[in-house]
N, CA, C and O atoms as CSV, one atom per row, in Angstrom:
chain,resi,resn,atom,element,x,y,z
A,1,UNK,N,N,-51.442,-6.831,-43.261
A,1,UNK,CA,C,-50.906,-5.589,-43.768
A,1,UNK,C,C,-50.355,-4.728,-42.635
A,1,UNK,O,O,-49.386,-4.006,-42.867
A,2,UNK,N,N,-50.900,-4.758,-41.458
A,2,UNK,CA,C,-51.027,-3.936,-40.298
A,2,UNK,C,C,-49.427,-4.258,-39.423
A,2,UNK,O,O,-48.692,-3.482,-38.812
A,3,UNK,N,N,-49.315,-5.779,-39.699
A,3,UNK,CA,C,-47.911,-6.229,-38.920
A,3,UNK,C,C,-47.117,-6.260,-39.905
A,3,UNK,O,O,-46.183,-6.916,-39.445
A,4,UNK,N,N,-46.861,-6.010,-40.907
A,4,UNK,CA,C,-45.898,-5.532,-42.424
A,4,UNK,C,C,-45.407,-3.829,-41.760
A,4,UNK,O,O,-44.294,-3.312,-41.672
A,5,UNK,N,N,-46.379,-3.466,-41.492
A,5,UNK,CA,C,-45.983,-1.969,-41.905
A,5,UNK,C,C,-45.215,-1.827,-40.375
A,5,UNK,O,O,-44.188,-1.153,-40.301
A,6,UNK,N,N,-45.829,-2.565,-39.045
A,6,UNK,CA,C,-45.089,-2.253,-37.758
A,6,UNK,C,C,-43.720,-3.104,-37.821
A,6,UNK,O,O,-42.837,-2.784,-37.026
A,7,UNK,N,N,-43.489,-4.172,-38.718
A,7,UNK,CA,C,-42.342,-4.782,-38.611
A,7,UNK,C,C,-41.306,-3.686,-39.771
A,7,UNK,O,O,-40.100,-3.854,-39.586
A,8,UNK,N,N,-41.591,-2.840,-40.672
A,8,UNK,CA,C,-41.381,-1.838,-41.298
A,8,UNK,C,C,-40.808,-0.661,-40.204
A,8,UNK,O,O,-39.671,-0.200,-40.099
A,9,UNK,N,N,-41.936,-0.385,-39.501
A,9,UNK,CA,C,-41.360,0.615,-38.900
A,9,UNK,C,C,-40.576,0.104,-37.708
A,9,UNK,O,O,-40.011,1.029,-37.125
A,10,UNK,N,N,-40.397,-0.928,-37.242
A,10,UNK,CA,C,-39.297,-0.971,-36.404
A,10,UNK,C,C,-37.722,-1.148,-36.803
A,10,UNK,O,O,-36.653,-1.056,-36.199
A,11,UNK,N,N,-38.147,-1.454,-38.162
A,11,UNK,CA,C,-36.683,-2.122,-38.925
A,11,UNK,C,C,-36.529,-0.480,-38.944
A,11,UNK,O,O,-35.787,-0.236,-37.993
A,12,UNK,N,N,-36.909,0.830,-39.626
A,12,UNK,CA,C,-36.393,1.741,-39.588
A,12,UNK,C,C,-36.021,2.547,-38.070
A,12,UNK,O,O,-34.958,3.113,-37.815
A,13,UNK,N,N,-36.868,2.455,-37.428
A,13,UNK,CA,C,-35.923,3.122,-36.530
A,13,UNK,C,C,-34.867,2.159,-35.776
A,13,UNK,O,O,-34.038,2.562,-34.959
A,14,UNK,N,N,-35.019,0.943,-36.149
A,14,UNK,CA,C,-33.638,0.200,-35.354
A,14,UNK,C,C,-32.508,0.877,-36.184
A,14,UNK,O,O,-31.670,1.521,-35.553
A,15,UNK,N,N,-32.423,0.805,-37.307
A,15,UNK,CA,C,-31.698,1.212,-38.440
A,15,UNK,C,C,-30.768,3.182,-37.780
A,15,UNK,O,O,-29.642,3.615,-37.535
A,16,UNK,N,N,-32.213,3.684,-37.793
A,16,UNK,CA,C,-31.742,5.169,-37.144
A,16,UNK,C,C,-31.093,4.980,-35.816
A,16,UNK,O,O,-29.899,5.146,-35.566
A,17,UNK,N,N,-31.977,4.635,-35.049
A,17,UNK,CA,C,-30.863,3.749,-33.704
A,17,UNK,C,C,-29.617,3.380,-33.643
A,17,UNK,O,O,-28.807,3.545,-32.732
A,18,UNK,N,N,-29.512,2.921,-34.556
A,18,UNK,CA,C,-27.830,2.587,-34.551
A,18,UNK,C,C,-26.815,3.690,-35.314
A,18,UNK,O,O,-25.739,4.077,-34.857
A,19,UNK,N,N,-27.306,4.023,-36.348
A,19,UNK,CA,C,-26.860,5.274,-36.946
A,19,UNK,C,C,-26.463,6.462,-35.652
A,19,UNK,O,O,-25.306,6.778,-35.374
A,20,UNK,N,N,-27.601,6.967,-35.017
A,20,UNK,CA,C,-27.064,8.100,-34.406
A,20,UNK,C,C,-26.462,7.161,-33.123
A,20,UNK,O,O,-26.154,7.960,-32.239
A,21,UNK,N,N,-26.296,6.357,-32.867
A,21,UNK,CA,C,-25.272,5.797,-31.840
A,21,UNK,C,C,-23.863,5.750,-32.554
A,21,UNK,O,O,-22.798,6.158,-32.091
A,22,UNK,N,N,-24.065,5.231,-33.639
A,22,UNK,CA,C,-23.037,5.196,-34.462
A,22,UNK,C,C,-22.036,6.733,-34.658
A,22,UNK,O,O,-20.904,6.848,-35.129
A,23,UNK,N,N,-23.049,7.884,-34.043
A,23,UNK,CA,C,-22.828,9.250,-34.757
A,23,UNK,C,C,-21.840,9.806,-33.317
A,23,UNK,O,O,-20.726,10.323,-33.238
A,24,UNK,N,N,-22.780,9.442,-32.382
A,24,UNK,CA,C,-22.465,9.769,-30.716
A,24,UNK,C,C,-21.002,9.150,-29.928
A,24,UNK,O,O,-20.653,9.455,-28.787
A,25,UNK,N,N,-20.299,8.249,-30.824
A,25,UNK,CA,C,-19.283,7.484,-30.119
A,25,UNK,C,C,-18.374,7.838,-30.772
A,25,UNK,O,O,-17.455,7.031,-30.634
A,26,UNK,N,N,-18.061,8.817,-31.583
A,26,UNK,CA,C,-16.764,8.682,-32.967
A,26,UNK,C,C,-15.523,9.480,-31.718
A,26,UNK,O,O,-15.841,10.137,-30.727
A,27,UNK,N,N,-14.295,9.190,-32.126
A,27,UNK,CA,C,-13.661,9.494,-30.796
A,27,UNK,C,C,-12.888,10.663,-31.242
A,27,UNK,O,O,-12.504,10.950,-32.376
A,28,UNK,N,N,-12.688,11.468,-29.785
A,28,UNK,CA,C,-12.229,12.524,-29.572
A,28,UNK,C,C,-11.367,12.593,-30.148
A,28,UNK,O,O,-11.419,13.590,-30.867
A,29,UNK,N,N,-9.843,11.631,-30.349
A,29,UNK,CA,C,-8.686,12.237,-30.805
A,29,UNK,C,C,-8.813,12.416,-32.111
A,29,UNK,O,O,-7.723,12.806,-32.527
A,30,UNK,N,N,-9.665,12.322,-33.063
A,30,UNK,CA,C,-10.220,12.413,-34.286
A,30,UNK,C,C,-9.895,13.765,-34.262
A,30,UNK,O,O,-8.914,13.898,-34.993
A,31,UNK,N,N,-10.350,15.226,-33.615
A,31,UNK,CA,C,-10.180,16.510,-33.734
A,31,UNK,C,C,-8.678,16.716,-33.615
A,31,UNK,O,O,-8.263,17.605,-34.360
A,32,UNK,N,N,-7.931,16.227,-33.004
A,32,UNK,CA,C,-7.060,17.050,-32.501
A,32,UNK,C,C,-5.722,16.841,-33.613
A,32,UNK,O,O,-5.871,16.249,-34.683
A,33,UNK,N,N,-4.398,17.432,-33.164
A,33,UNK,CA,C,-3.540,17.187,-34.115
A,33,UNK,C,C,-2.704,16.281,-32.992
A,33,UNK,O,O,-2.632,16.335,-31.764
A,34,UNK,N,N,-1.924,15.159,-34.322
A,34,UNK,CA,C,-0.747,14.253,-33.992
A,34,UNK,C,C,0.207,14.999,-32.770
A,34,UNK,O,O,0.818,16.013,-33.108
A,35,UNK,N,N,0.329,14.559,-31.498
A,35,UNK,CA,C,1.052,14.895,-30.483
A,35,UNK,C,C,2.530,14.761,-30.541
A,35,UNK,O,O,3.263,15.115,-29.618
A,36,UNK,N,N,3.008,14.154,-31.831
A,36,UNK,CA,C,4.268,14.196,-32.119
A,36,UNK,C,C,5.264,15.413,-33.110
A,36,UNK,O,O,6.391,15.902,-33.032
A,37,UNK,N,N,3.648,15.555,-34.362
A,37,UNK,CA,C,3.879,16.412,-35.360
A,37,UNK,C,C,4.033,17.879,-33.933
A,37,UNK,O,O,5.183,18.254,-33.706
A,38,UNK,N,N,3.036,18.463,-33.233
A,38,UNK,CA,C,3.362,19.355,-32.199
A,38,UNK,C,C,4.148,19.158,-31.602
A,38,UNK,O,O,4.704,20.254,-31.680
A,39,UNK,N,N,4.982,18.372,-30.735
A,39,UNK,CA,C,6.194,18.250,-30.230
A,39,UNK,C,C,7.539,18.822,-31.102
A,39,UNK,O,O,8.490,19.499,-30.711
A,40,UNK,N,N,7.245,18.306,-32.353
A,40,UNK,CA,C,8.796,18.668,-33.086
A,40,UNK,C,C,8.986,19.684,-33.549
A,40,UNK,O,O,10.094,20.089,-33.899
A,41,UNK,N,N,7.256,20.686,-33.697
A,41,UNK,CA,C,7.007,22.023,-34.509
A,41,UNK,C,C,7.508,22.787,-33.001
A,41,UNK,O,O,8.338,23.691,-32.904
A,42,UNK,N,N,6.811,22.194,-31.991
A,42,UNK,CA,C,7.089,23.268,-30.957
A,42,UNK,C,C,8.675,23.516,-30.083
A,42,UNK,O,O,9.006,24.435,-29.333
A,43,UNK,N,N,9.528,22.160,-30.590
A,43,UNK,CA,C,11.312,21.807,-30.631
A,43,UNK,C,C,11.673,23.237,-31.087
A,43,UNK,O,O,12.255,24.166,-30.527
A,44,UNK,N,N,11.046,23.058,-32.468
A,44,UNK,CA,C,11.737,23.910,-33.799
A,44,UNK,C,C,11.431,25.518,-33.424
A,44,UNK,O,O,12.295,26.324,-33.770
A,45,UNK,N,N,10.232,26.022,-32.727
A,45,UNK,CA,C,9.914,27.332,-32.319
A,45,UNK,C,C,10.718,27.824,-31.271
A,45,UNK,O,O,10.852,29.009,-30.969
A,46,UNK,N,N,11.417,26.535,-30.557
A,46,UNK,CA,C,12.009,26.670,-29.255
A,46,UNK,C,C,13.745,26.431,-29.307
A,46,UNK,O,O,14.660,26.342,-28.487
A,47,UNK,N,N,13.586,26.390,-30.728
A,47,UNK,CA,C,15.202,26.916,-31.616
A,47,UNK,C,C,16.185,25.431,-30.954
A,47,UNK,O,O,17.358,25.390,-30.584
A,48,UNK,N,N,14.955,24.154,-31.021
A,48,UNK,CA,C,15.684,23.070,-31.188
A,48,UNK,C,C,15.744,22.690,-32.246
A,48,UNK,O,O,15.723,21.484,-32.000
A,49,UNK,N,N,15.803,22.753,-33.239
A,49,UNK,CA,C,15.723,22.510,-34.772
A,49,UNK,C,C,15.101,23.607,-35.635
A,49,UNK,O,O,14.948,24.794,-35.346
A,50,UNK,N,N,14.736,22.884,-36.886
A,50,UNK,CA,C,13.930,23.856,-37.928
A,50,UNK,C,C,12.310,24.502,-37.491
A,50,UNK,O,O,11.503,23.629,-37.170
A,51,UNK,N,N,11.906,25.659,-37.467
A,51,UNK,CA,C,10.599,25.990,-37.300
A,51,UNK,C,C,9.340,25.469,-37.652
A,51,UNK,O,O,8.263,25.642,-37.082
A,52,UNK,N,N,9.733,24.475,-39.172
A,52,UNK,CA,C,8.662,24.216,-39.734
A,52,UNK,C,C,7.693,25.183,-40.451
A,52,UNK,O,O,6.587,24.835,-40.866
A,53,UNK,N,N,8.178,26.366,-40.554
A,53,UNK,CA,C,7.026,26.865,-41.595
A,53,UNK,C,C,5.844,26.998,-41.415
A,53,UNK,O,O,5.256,26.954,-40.335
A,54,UNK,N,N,5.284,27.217,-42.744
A,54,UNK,CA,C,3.523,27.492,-42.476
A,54,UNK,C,C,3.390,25.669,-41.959
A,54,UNK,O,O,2.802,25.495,-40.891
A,55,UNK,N,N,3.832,24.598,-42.573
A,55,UNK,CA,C,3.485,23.354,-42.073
A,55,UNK,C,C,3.007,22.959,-40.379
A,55,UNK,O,O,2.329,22.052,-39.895
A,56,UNK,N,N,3.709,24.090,-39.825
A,56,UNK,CA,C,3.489,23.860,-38.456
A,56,UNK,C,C,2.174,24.301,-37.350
A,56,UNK,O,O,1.812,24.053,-36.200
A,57,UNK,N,N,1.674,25.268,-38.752
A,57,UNK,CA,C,0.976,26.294,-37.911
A,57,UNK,C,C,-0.107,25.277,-36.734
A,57,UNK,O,O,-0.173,25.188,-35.508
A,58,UNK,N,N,-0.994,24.497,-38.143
A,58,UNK,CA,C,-2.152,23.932,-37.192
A,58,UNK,C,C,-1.603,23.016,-35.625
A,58,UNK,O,O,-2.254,22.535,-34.698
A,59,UNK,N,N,-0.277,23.076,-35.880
A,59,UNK,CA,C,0.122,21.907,-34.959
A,59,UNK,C,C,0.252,23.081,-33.374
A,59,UNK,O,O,-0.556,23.199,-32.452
A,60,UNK,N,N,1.520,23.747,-33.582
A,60,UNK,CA,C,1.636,25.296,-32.680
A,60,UNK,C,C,0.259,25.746,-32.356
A,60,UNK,O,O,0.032,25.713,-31.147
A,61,UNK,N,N,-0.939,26.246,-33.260
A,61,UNK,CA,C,-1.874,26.686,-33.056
A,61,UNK,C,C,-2.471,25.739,-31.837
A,61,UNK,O,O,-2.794,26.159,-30.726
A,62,UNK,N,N,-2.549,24.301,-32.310
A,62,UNK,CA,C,-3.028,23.107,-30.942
A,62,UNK,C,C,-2.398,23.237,-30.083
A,62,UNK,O,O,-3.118,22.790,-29.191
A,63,UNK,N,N,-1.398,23.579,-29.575
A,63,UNK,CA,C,-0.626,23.690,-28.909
A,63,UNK,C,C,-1.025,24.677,-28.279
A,63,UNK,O,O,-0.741,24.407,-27.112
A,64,UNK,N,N,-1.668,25.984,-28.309
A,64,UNK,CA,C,-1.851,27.057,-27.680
A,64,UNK,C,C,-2.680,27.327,-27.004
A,64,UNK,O,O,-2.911,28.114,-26.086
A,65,UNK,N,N,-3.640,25.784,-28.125
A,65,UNK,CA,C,-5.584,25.931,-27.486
A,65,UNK,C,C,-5.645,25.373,-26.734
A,65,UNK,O,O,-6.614,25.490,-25.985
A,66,UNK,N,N,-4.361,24.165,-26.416
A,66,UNK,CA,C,-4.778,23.577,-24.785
A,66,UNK,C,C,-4.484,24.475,-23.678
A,66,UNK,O,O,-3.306,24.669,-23.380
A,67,UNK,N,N,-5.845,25.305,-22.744
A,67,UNK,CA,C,-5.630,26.130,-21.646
A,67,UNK,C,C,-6.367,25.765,-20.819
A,67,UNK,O,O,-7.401,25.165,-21.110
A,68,UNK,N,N,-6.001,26.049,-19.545
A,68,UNK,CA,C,-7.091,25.810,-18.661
A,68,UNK,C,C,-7.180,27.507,-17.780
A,68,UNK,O,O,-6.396,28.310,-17.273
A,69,UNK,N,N,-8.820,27.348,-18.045
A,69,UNK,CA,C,-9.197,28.714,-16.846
A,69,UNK,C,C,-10.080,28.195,-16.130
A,69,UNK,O,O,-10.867,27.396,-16.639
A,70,UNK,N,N,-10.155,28.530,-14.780
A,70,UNK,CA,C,-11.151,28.745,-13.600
A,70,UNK,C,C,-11.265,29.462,-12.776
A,70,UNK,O,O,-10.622,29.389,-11.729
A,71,UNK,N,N,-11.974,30.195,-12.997
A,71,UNK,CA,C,-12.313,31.331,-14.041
A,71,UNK,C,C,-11.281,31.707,-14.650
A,71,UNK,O,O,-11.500,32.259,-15.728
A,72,UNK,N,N,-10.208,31.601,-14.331
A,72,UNK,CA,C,-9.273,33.055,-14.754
A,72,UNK,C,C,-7.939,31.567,-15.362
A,72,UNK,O,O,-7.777,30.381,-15.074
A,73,UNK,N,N,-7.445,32.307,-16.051
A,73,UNK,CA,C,-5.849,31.548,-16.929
A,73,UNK,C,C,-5.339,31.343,-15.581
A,73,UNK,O,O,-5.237,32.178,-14.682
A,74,UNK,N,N,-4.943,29.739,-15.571
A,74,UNK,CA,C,-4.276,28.738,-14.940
A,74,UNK,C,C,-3.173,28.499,-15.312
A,74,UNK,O,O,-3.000,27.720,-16.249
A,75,UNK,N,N,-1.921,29.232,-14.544
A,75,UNK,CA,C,-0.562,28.328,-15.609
A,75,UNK,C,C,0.163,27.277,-15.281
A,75,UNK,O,O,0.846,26.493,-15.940
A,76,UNK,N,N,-0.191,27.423,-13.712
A,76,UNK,CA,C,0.260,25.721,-13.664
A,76,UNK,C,C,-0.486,24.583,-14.333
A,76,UNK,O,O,-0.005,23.506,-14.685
A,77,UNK,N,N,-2.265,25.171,-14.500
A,77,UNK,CA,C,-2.787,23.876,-14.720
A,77,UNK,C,C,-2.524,23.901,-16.611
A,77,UNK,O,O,-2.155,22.868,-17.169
A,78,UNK,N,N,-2.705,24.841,-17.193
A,78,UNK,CA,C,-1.701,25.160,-18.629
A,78,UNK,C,C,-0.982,24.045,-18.793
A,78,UNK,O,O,-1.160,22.945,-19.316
A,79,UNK,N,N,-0.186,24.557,-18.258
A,79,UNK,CA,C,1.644,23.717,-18.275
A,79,UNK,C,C,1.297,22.278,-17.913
A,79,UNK,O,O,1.872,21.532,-18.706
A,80,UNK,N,N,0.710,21.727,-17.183
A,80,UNK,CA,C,0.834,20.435,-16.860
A,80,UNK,C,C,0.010,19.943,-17.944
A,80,UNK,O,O,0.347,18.884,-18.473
A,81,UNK,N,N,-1.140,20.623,-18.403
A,81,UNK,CA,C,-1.930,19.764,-19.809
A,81,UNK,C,C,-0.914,19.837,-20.933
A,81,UNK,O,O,-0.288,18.848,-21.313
A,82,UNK,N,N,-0.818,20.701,-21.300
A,82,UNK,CA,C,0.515,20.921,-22.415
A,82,UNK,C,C,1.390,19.867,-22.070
A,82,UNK,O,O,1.379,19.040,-22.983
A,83,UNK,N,N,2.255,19.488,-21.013
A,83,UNK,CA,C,3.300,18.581,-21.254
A,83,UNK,C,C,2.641,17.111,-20.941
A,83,UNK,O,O,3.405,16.173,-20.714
A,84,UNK,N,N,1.348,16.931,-20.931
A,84,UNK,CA,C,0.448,15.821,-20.629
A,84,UNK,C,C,0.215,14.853,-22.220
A,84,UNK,O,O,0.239,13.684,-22.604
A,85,UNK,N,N,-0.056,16.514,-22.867
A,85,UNK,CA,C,-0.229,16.175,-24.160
A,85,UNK,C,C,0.618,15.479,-24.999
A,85,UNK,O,O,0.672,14.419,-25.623
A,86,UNK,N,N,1.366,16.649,-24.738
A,86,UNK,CA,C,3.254,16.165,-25.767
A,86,UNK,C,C,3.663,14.838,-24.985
A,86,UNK,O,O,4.261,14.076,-25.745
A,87,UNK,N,N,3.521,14.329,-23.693
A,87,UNK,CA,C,4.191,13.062,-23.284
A,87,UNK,C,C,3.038,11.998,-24.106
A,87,UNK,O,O,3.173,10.819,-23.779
A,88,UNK,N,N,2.167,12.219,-24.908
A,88,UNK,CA,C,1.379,11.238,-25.961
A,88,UNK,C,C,2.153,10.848,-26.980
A,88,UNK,O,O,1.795,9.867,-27.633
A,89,UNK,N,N,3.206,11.452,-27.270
A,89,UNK,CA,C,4.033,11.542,-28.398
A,89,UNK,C,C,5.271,10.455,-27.506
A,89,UNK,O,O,5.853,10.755,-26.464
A,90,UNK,N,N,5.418,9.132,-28.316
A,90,UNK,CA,C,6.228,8.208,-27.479
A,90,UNK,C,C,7.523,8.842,-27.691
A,90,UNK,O,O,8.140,8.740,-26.631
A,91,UNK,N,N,8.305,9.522,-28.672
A,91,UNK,CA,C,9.523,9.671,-28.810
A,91,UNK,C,C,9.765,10.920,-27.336
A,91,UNK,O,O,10.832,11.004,-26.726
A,92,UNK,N,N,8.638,11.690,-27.047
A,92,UNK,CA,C,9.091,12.876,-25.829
A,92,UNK,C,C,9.438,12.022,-24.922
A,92,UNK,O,O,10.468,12.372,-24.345
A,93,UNK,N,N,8.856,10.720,-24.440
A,93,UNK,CA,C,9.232,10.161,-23.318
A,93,UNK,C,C,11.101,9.530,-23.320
A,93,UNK,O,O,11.832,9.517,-22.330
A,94,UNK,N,N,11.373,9.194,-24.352
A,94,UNK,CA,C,12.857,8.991,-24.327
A,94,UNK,C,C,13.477,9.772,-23.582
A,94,UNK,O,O,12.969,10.811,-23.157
A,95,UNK,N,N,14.732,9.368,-23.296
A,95,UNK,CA,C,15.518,9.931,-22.241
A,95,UNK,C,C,16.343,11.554,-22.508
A,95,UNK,O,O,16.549,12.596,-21.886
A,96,UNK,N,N,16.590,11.021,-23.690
A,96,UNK,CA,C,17.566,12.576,-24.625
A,96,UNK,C,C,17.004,13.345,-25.087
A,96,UNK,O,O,17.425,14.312,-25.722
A,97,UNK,N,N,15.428,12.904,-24.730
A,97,UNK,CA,C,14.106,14.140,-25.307
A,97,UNK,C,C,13.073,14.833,-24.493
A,97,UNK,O,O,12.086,15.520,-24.756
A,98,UNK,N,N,13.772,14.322,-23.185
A,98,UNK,CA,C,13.159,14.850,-22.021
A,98,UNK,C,C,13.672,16.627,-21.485
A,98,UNK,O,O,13.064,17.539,-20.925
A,99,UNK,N,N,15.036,16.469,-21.994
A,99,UNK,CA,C,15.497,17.953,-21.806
A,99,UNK,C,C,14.956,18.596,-22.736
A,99,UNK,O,O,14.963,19.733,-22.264
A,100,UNK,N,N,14.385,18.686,-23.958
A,100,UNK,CA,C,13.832,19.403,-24.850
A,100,UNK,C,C,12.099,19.585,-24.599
A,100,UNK,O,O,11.538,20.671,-24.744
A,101,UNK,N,N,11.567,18.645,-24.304
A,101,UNK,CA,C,10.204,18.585,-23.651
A,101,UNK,C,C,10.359,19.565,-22.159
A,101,UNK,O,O,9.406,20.247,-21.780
A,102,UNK,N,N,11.336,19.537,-21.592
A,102,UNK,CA,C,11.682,20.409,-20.292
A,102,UNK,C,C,11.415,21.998,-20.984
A,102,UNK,O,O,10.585,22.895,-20.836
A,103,UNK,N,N,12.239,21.838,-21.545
A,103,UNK,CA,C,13.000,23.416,-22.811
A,103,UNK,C,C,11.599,23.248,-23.072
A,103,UNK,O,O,11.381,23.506,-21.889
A,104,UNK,N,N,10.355,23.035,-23.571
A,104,UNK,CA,C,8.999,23.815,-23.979
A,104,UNK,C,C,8.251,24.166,-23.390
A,104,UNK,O,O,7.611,25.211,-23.505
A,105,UNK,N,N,8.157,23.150,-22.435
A,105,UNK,CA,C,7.371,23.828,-20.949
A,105,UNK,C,C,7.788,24.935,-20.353
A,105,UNK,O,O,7.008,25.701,-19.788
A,106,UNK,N,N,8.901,25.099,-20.416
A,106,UNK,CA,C,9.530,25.556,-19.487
A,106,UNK,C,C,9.571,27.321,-20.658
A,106,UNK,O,O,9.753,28.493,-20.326
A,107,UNK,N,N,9.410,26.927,-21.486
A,107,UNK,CA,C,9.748,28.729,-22.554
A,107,UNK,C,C,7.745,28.940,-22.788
A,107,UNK,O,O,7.112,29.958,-22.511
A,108,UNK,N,N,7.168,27.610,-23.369
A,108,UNK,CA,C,5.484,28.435,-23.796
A,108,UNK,C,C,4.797,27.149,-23.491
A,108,UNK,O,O,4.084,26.554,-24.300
A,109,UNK,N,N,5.115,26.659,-21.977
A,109,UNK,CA,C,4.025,25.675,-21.170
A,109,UNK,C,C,2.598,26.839,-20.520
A,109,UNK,O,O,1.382,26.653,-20.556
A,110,UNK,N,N,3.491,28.148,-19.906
A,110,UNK,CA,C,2.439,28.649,-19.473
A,110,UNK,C,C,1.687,29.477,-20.029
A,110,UNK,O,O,0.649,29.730,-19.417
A,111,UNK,N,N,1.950,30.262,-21.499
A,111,UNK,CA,C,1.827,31.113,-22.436
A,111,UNK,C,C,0.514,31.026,-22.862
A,111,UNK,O,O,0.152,30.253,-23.750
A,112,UNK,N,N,-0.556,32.145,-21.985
A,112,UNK,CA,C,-2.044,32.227,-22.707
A,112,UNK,C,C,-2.497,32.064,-23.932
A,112,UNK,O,O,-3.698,32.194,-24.170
C-alpha cells in the first residue's frame, strides 16, 4: 500500500514538474505585436501611406514602449532598439524600404 501511494505521489509531482516548466518557457514574442503590422502603422503616421486608424493603435502604442533609460531616457539607445525591432519585419530590410525605415527613425526613433 505504502509503495502505491509513493509511486502516486511521484507520478503527481512529475506531472506538476513538467507543467510549471511547461509554464516557465512560453516565449517572449508571444507579448509583443507583429514587427511588420508596426512598421506599416508607423509608414502611415510618418505620412508614408494611410494612418491606419484606431487599427493601429496597439501597434504605434508598441512602438513607443520600446525605450531605453539608464537612469535617464536614452535616445540613441531608443532609436537603435526601435529600428532593431522594425528590421524583424523582413519587408523593412528591402532596398526601397530602407528610406522609409530611415524616414521613422529619423521623425519618432528618439521620441520618449
Amino acid at each position: 500500500m505504502e509503495i502505491a501511494l509513493i509511486r502516486d505521489a511521484r507520478s503527481v509531482l512529475l506531472a506538476l514538474g513538467a507543467a510549471a516548466a511547461g509554464l516557465t518557457t512560453a516565449p517572449v514574442h508571444a507579448q509583443s505585436v507583429d514587427p511588420c503590422t508596426v512598421y506599416t502603422c508607423m509608414a502611415g503616421i510618418s505620412g508614408a501611406g494611410a494612418s491606419g486608424g484606431p487599427a493601429c493603435v496597439p501597434a504605434t502604442t508598441y512602438f513607443f514602449s520600446l525605450v531605453v533609460f539608464d537612469p535617464w531616457f536614452d535616445a540613441p539607445a531608443t532609436s537603435q532598439l526601435r529600428r532593431t525591432y522594425l528590421m524583424t519585419c523582413p519587408g523593412a530590410n528591402v532596398a526601397t524600404n530602407a528610406a522609409l525605415l530611415n524616414a521613422i527613425i529619423a521623425e519618432w526613433g528618439a521620441v520618449p
